[in-house]
OpenMM code with the backbone's topology and positions (N, CA, C; nanometers):
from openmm import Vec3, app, unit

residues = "UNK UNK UNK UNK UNK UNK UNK UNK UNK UNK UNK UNK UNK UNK UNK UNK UNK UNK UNK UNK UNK UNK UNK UNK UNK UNK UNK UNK UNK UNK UNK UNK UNK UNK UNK UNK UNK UNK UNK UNK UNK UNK UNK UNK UNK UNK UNK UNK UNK UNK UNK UNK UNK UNK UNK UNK UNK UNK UNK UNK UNK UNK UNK UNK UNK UNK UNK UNK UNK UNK UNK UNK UNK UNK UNK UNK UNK UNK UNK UNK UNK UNK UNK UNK UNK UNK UNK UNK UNK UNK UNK UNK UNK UNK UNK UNK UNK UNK UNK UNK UNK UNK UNK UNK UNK UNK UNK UNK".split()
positions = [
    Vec3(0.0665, -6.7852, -3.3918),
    Vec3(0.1376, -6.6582, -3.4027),
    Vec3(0.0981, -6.5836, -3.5301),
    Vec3(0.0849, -6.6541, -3.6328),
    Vec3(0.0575, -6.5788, -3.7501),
    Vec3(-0.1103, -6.5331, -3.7475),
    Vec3(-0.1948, -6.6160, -3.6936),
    Vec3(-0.3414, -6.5271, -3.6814),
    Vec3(-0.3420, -6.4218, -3.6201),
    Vec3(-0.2311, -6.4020, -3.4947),
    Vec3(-0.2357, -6.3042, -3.4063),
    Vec3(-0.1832, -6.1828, -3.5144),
    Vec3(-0.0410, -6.2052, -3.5917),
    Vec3(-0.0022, -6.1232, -3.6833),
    Vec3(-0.1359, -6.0441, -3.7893),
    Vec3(-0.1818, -6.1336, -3.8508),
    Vec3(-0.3033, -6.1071, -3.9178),
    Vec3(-0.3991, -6.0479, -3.8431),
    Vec3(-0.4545, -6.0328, -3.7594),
    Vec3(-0.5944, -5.9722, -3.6730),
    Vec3(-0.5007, -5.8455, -3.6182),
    Vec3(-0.3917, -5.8341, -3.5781),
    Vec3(-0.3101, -5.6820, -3.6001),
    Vec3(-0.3177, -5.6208, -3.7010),
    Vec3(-0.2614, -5.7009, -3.7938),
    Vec3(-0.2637, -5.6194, -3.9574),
    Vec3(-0.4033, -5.5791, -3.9495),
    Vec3(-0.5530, -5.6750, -3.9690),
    Vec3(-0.6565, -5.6046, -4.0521),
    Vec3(-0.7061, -5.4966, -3.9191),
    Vec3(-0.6895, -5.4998, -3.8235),
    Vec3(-0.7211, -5.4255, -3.6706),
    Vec3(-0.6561, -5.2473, -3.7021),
    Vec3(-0.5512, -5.2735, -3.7943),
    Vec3(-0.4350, -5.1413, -3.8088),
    Vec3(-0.5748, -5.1013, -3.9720),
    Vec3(-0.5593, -5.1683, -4.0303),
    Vec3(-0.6110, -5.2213, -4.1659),
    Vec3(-0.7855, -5.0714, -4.1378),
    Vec3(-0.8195, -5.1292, -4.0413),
    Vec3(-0.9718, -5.1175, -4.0057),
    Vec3(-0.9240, -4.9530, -3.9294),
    Vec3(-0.8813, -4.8919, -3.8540),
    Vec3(-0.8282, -4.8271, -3.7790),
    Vec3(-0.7647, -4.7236, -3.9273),
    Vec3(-0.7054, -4.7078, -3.9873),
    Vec3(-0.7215, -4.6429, -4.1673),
    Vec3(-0.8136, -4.6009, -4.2039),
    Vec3(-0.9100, -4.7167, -4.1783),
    Vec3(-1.0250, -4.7087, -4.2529),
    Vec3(-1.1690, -4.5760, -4.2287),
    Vec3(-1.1606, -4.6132, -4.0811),
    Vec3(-1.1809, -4.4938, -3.9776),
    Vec3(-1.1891, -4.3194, -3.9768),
    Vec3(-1.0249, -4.3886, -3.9569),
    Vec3(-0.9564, -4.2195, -3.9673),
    Vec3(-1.0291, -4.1864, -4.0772),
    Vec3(-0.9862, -4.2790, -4.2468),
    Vec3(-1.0250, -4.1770, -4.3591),
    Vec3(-1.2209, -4.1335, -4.3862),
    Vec3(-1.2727, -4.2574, -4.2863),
    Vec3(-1.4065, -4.1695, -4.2520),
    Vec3(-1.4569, -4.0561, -4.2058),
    Vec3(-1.4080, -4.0657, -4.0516),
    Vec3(-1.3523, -3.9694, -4.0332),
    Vec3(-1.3249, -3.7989, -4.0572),
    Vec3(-1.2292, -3.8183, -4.1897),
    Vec3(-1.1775, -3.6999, -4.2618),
    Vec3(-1.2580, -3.6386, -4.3184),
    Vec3(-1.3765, -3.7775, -4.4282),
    Vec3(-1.4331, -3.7230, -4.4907),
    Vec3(-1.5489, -3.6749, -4.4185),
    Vec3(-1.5957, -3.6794, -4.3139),
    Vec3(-1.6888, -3.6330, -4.2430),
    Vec3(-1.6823, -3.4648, -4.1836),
    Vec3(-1.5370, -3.5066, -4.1074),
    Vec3(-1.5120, -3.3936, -4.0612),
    Vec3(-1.4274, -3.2393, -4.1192),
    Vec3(-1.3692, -3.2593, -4.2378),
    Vec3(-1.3196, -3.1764, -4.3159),
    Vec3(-1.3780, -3.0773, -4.4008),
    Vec3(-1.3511, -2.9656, -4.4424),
    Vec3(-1.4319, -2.8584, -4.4829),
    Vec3(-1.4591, -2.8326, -4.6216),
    Vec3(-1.3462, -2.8748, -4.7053),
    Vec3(-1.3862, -2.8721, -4.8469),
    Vec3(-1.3767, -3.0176, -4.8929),
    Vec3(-1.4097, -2.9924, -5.0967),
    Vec3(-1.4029, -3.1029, -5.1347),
    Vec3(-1.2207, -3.1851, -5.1478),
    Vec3(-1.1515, -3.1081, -5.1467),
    Vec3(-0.9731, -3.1311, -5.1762),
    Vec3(-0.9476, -3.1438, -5.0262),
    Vec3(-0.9798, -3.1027, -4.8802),
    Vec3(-0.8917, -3.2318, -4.8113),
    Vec3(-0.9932, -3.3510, -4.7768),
    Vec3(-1.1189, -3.3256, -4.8282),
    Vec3(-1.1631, -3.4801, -4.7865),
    Vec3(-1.1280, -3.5700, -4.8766),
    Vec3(-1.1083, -3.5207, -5.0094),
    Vec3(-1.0201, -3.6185, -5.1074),
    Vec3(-0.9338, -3.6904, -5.0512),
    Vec3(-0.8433, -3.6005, -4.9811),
    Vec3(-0.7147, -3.6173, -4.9728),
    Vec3(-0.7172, -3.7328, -4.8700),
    Vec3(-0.8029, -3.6888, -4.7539),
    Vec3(-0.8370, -3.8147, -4.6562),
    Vec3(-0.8966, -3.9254, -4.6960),
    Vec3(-0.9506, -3.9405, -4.8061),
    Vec3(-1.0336, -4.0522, -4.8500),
    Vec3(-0.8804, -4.1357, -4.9248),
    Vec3(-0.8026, -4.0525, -5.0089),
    Vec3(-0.7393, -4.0834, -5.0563),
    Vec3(-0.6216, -4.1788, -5.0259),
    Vec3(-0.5287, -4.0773, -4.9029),
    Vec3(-0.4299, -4.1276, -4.8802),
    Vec3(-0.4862, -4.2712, -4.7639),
    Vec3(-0.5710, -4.2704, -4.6807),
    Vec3(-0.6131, -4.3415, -4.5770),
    Vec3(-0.6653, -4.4590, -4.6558),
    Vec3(-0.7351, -4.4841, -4.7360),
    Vec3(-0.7968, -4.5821, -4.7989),
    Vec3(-0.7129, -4.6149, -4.8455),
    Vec3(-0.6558, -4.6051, -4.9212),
    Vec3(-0.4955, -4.6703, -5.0177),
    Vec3(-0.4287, -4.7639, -4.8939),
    Vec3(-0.3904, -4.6983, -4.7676),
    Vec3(-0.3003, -4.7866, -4.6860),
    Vec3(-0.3620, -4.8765, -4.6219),
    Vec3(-0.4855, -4.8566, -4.5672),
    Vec3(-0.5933, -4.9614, -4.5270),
    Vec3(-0.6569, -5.0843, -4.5966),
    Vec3(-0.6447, -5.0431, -4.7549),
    Vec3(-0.6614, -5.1411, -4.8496),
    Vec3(-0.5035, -5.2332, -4.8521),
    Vec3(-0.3770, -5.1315, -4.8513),
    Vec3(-0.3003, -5.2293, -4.8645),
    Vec3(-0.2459, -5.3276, -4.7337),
    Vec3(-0.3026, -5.2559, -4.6407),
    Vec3(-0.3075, -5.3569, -4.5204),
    Vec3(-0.3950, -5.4541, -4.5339),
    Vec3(-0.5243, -5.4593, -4.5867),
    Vec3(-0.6319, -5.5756, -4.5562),
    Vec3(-0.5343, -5.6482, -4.6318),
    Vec3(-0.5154, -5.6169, -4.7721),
    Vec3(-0.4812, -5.7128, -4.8671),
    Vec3(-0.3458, -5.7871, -4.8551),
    Vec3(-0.2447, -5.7261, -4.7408),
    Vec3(-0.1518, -5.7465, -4.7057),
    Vec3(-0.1790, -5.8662, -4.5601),
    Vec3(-0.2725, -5.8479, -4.5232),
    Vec3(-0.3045, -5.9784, -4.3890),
    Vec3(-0.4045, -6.0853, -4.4680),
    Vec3(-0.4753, -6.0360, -4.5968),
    Vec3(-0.5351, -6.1899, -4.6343),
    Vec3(-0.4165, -6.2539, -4.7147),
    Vec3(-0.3409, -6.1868, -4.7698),
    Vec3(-0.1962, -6.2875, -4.8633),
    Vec3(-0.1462, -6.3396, -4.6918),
    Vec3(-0.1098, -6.3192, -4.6212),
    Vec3(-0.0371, -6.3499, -4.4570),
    Vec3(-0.1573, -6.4981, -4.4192),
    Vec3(-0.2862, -6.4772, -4.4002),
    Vec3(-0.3605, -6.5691, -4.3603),
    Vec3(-0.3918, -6.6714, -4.4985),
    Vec3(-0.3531, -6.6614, -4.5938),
    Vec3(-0.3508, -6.7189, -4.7091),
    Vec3(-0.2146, -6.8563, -4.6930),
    Vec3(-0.1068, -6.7759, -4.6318),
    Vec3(0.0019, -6.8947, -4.6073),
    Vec3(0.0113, -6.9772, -4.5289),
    Vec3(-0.1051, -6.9885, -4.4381),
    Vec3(-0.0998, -7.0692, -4.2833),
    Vec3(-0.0617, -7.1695, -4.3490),
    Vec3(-0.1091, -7.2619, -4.4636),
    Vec3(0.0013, -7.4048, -4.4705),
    Vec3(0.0772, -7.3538, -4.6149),
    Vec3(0.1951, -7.3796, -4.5860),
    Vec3(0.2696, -7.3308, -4.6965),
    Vec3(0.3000, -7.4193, -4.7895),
    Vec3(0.2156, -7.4217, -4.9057),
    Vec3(0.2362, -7.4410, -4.9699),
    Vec3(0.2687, -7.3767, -5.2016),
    Vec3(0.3000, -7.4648, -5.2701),
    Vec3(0.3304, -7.3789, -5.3650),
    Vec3(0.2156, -7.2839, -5.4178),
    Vec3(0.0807, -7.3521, -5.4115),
    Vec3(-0.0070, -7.3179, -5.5066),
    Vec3(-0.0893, -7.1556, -5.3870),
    Vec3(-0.0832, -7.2237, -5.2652),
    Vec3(-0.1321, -7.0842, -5.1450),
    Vec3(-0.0278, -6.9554, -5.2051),
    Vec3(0.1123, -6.9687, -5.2291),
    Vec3(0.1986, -6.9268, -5.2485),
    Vec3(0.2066, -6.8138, -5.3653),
    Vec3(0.1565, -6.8801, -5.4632),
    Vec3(0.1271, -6.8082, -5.5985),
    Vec3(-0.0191, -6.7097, -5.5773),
    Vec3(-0.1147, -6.7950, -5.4776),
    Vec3(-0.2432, -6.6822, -5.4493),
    Vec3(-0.1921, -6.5551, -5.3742),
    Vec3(-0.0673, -6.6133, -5.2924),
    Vec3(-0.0755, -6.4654, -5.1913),
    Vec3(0.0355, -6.3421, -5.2848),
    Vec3(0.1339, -6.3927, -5.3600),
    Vec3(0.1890, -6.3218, -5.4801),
    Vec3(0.1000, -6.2325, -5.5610),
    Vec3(-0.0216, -6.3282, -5.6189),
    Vec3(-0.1448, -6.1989, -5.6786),
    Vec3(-0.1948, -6.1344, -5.5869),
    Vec3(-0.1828, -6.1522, -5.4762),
    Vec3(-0.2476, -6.0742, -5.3985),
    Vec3(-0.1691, -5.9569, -5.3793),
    Vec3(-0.1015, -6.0178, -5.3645),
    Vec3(0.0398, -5.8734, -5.3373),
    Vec3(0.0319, -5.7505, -5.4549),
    Vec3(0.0287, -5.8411, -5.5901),
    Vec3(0.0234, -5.7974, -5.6994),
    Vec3(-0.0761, -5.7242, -5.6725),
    Vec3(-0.2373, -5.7217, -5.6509),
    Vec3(-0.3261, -5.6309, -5.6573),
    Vec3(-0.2582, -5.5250, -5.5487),
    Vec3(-0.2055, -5.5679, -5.4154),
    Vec3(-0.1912, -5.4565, -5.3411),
    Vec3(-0.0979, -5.3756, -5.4507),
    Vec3(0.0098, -5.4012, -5.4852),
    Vec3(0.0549, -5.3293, -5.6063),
    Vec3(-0.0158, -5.2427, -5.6466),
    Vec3(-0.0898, -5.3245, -5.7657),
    Vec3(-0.2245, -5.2032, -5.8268),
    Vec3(-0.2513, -5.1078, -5.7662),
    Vec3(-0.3075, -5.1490, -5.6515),
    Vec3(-0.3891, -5.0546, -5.5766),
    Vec3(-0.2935, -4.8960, -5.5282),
    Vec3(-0.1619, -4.9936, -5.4394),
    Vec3(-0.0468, -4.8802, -5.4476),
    Vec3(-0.0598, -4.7483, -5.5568),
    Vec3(-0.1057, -4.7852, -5.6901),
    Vec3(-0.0313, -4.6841, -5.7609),
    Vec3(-0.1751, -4.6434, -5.8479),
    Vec3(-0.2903, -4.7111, -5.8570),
    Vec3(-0.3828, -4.6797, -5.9018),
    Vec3(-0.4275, -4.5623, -5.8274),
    Vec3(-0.4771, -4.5961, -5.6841),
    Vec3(-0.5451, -4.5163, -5.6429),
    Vec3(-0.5311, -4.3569, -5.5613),
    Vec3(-0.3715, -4.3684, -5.5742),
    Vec3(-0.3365, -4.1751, -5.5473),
    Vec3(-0.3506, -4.1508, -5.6693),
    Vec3(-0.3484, -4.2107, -5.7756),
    Vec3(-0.3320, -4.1269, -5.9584),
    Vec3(-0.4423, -4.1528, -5.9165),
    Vec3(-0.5939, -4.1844, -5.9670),
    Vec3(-0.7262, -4.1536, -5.9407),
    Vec3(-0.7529, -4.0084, -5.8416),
    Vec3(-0.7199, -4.0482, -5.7569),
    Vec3(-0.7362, -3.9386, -5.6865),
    Vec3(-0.6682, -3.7703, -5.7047),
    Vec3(-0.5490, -3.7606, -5.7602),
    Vec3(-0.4812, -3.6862, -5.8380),
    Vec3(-0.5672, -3.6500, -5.9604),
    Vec3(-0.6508, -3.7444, -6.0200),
    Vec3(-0.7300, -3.6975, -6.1943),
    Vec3(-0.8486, -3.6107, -6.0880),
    Vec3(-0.8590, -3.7182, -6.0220),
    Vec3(-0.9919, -3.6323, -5.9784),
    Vec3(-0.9988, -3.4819, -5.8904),
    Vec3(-0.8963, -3.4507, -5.8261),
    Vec3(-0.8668, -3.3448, -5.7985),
    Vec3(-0.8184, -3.2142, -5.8801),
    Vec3(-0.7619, -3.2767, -6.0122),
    Vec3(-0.7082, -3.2109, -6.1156),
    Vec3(-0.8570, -3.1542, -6.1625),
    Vec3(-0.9567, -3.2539, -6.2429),
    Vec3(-1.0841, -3.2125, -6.2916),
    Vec3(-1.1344, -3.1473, -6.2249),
    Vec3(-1.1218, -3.1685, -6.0727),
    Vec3(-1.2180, -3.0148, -5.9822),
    Vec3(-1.1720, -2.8721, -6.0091),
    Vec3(-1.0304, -2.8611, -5.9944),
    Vec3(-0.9897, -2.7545, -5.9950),
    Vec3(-1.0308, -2.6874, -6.1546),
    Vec3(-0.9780, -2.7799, -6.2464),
    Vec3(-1.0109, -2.7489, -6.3884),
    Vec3(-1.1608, -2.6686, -6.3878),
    Vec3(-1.2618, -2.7410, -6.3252),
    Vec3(-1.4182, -2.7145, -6.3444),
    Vec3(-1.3891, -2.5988, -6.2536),
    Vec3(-1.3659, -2.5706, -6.1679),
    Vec3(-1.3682, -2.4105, -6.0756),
    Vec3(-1.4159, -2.4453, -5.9328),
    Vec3(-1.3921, -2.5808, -5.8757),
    Vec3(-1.4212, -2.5730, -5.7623),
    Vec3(-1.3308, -2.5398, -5.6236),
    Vec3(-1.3917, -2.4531, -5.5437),
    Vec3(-1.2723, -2.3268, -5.5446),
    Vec3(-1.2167, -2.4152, -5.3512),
    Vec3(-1.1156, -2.4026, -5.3526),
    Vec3(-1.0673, -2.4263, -5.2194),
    Vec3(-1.0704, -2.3392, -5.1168),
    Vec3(-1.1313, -2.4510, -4.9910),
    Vec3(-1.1823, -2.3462, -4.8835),
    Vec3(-1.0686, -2.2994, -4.8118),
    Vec3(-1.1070, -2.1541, -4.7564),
    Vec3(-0.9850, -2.0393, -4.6820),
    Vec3(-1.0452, -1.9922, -4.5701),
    Vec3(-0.9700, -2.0101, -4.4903),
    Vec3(-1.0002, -1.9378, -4.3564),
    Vec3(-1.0698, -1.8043, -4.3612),
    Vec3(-1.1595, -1.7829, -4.2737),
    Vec3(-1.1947, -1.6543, -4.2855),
    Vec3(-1.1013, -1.5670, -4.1542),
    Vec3(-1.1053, -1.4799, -4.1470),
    Vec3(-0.9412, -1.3239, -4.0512),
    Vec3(-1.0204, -1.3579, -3.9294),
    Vec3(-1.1446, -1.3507, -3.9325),
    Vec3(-1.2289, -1.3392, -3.7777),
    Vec3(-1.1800, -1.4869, -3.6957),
    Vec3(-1.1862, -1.5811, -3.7370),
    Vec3(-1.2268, -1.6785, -3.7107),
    Vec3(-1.1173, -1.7940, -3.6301),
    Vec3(-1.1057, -1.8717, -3.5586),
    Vec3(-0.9875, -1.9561, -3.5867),
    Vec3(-1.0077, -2.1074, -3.5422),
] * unit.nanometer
topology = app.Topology()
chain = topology.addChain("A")
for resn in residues:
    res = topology.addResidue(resn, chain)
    for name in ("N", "CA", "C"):
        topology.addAtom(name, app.Element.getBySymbol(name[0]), res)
């Protein structure tokens, strides 16, 4: 039951991962492919890292226990590192003058 749990998680995990390809492929400026790289990668990372701490406990014990805790811990990190990264780096574009794309009246 718990591998099945895990190959959902990294399946959802991978399926994130995608989309935020995806975004950055298909999006028009540099600020929403950020944004897709951004928000999509963050949850896809904290899913992988959230099904290897899960496949980490198959025998439960103390010391598996304490690995899947740091693990958590990095998903942590990652939680809060990587929208602030992405936030500096969107900040410095705008700062430098890179200008956000606008619809043009003709067009839709």
């Amino acid at each position: 039951m718990l591998s099945f749990l895990v190959a959902l998680v990294l399946v959802a995990a991978l399926f994130f991962f995608a989309v935020g390809t995806l975004g950055i492929l298909r999006f028009p400026d540099f600020y929403t492919r950020l944004h897709a790289a951004g928000k999509c990668d963050t949850l896809a990372s904290m899913l992988a890292l959230f099904a290897v701490a899960l496949f980490n406990l198959q025998d439960l014990t103390f010391a598996e226990l304490l690995v899947s805790l740091k693990i958590l811990a990095i998903a942590g990190f990652v939680f809060i590192a990587s929208p602030t990264a992405c936030h500096a780096i969107t900040r410095a574009a705008l700062v430098l003058g890179v200008e956000p794309w606008e619809r043009r009246e003709g067009k839709k």
